[in-house]
C-alpha positions in Angstrom: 0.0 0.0 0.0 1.3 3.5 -0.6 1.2 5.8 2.4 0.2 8.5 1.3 -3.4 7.0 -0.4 -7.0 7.6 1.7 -10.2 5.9 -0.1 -13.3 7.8 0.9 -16.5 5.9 1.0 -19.9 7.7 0.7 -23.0 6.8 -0.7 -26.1 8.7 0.6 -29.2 6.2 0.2 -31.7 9.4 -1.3 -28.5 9.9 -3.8 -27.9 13.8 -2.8 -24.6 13.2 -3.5 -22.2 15.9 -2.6 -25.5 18.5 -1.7 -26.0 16.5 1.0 -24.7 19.3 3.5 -24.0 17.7 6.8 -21.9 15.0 5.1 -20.2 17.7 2.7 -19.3 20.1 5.7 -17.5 16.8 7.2 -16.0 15.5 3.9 -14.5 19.1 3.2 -12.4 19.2 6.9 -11.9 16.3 6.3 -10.2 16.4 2.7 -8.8 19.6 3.8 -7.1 18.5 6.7 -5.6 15.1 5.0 -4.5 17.3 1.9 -2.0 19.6 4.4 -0.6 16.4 6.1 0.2 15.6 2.3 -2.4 12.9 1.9 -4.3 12.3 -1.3 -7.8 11.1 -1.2 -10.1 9.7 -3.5 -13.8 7.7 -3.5 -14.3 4.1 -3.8 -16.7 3.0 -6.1 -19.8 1.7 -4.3 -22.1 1.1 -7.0 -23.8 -2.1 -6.8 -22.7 -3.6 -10.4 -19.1 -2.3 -9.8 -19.2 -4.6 -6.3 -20.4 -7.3 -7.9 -16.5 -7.7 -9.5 -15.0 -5.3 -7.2 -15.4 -5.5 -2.8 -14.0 -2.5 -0.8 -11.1 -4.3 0.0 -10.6 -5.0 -3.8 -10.1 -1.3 -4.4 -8.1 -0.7 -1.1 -5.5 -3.9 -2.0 -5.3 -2.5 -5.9 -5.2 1.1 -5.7 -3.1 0.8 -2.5 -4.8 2.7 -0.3 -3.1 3.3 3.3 -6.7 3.6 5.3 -9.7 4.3 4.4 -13.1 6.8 5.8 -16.1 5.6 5.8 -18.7 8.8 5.7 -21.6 7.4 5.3 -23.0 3.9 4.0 -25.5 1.2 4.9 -23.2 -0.6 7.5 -25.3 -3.9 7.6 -24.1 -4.3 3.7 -21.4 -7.5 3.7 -19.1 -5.6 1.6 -18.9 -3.4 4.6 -19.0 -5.6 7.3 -15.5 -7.3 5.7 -13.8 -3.8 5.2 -14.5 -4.0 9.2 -12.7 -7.2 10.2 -10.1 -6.4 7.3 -6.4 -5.5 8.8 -7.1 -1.8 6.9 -7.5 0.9 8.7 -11.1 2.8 8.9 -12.5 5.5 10.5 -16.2 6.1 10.5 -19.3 8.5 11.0 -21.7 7.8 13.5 -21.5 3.7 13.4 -19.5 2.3 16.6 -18.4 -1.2 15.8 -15.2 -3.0 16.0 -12.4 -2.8 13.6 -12.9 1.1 13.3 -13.0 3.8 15.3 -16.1 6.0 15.2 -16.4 10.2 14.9 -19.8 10.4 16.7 -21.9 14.1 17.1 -23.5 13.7 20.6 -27.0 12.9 19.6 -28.0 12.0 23.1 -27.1 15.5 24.3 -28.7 17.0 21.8 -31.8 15.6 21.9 -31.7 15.9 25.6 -31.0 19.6 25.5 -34.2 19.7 22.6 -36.2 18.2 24.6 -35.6 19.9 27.8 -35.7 23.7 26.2 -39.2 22.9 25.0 -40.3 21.2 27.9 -38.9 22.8 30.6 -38.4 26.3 29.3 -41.0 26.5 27.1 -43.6 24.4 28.5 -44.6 21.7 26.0 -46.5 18.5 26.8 -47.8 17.6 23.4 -44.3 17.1 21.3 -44.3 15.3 18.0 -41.2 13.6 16.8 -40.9 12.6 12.9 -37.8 10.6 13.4 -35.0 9.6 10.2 -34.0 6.8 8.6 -35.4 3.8 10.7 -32.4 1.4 10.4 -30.1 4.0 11.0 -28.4 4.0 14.4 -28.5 7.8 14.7 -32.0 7.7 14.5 -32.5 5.0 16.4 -30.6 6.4 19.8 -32.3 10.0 18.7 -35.7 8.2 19.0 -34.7 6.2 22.6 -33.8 9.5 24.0 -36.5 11.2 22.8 -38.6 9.2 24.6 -36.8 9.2 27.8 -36.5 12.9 28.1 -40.1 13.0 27.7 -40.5 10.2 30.5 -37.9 12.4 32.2 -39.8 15.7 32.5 -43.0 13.5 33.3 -44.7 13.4 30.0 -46.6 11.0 28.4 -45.2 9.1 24.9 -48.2 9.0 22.7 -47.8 6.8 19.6 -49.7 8.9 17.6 -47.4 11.9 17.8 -44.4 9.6 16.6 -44.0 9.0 12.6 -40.9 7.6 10.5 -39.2 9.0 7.3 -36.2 9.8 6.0 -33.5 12.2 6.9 -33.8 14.8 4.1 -37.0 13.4 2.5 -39.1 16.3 1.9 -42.0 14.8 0.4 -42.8 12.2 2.9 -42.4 14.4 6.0 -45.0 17.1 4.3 -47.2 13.8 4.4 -46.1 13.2 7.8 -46.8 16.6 9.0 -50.1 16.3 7.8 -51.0 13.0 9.7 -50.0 14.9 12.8 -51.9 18.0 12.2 -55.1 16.2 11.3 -55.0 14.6 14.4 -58.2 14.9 16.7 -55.6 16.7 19.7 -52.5 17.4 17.3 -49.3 18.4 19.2 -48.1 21.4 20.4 -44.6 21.1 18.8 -43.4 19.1 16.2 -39.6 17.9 16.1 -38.6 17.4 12.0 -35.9 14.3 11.4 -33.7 17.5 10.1 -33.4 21.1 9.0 -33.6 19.9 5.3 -36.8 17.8 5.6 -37.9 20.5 7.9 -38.9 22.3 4.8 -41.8 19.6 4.2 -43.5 20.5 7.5 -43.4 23.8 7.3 -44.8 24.6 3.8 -47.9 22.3 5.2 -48.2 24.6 8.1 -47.8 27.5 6.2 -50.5 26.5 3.9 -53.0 26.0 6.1 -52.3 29.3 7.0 -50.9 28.6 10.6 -48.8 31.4 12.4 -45.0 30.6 14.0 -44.6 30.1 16.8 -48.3 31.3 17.9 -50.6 28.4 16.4 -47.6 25.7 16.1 -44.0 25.2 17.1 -41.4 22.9 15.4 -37.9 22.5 15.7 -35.2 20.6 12.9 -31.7 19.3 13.9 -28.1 19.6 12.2 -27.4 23.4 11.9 -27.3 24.0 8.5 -26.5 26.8 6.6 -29.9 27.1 4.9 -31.4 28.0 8.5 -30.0 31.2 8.9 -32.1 32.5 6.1 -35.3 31.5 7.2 -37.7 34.0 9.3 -38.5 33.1 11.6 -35.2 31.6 12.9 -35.5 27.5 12.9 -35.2 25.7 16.5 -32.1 23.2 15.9 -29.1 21.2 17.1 -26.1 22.6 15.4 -23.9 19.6 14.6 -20.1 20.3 14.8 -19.5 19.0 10.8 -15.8 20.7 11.0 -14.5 19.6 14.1 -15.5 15.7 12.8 -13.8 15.7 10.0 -10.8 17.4 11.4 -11.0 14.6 14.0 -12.0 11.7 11.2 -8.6 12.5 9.8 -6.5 13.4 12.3 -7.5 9.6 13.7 -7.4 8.0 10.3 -4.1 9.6 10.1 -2.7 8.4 13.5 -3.9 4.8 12.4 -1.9 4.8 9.2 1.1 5.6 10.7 1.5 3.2 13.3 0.1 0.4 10.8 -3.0 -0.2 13.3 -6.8 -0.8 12.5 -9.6 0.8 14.5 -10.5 -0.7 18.4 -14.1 -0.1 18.2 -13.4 3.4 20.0 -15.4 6.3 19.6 -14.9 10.5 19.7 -18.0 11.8 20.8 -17.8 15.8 19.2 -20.5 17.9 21.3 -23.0 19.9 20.0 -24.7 22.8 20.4 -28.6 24.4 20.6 -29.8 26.9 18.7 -32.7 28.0 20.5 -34.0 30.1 17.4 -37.7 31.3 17.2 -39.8 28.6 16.7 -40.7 27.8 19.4 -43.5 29.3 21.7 -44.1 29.5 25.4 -46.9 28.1 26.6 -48.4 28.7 30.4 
């Protein structure tokens, strides 16, 4: 292998590609970062017809790469699982698992904090949560704390208020949104899978002519750009996207250079509310 190689595998299931902000902001520290340790990095080919002649560690053993980042991918796929227990070093996103080490934003924090500023602060009791991707293990421990910082502040978990989609699917959380509204008690506050698919819910609520924060409440979660323009100013949980690529390949780095693969570790990189005006305070 030469040293100086780094395969980068990414491939977003709604096929955003690159637009796909979160992963972008972490990809670009990341690239960065390698580029002024003198690194070169380049993708793997995850197209299913190209795997069906060509595994990950195909492409790591015959373009020589030294390590490869994993930014996002189904991890259940077996062409991942063996890049896992291969002796190659790997350094993920948000997937904890042995034979890697992990680069995780602190989801339980930040649904904690969420959930607390509109229950505690602002009074909630009827919160909706349209959750992501429902084998993803973000949304899965976003979805377990969700509930338990409900139970927490002493409110009750109703089924109804809780719908699945997909992170950044538009279309099916504006259908989602409007299950929850048409509800015979809807909620108070509805929590979107992201800020992207946030975009869904809120041209339902602006269509049926509903004022924010006054008639509804809603909140979105990554932080990204796109929220700063909109009025009024979205409720969210600002994911630190620089600091975990800087970290991805700082770590990724460290691994090559000893000759080591991952130990199942993980960096948990904080994050941070945005309180925003979405949110209204009930009495």
């Amino acid at each position: 292998m030469k040293d100086n190689r780094v395969g980068i595998l990414y491939a977003d299931i709604l096929e955003s590609g690159l637009t796909h902000e979160f992963f972008s902001r972490i990809l670009d520290s990341f690239k960065n970062y390698c580029e002024q340790e003198g690194y070169v990095i380049s993708f793997l080919n995850a197209q299913p017809k190209y795997l069906m002649t060509h595994t990950f560690i195909d492409q790591v053993r015959e373009d020589e790469y030294a390590g490869v980042f994993i930014a996002n991918i189904p991890y259940d796929m077996p062409e991942v699982t063996a890049l896992f227990k291969a002796d190659i070093p790997v350094v993920n996103i948000d997937y904890k698992t042995e034979g890697a080490i992990s680069i995780t934003s602190d989801n339980i924090n930040g649904i904690n904090d969420l959930i607390n500023y509109i229950c505690i602060e602002k009074k909630h009791k009827k919160i909706a949560y349209i959750s992501g991707d429902p084998e993803s293990e973000v949304s899965k421990t976003r979805l377990r704390v969700f509930k338990e910082a409900l139970a927490n502040n002493g409110i009750e978990v109703r089924s109804a208020y809780i719908r699945e989609s997909r992170f950044r699917d538009i279309r099916d959380v504006t259908r989602k949104t409007e299950e929850l509204l048409n509800l015979p008690d809807p909620p108070t506050c509805i929590l979107f899978p992201d800020d992207y698919a946030a975009i869904g819910g809120i041209n339902v609520i602006h269509n049926r002519g509903l004022e924010v924060p006054k008639d509804i409440s809603y909140c979105g979660y990554d932080g990204i750009s796109l929220v700063g323009l909109w009025d009024p100013q979205l409720a969210t949980v600002v994911q630190d996207t620089e600091t975990m690529g800087v970290t991805a390949a700082r770590e990724l780095i460290r691994l090559m250079r000893n000759g080591e693969s991952g130990d199942g570790s993980e960096i948990v990189i904080p994050t941070k509310l945005q309180v925003g005006h979405t949110v209204s305070q009930m009495y």
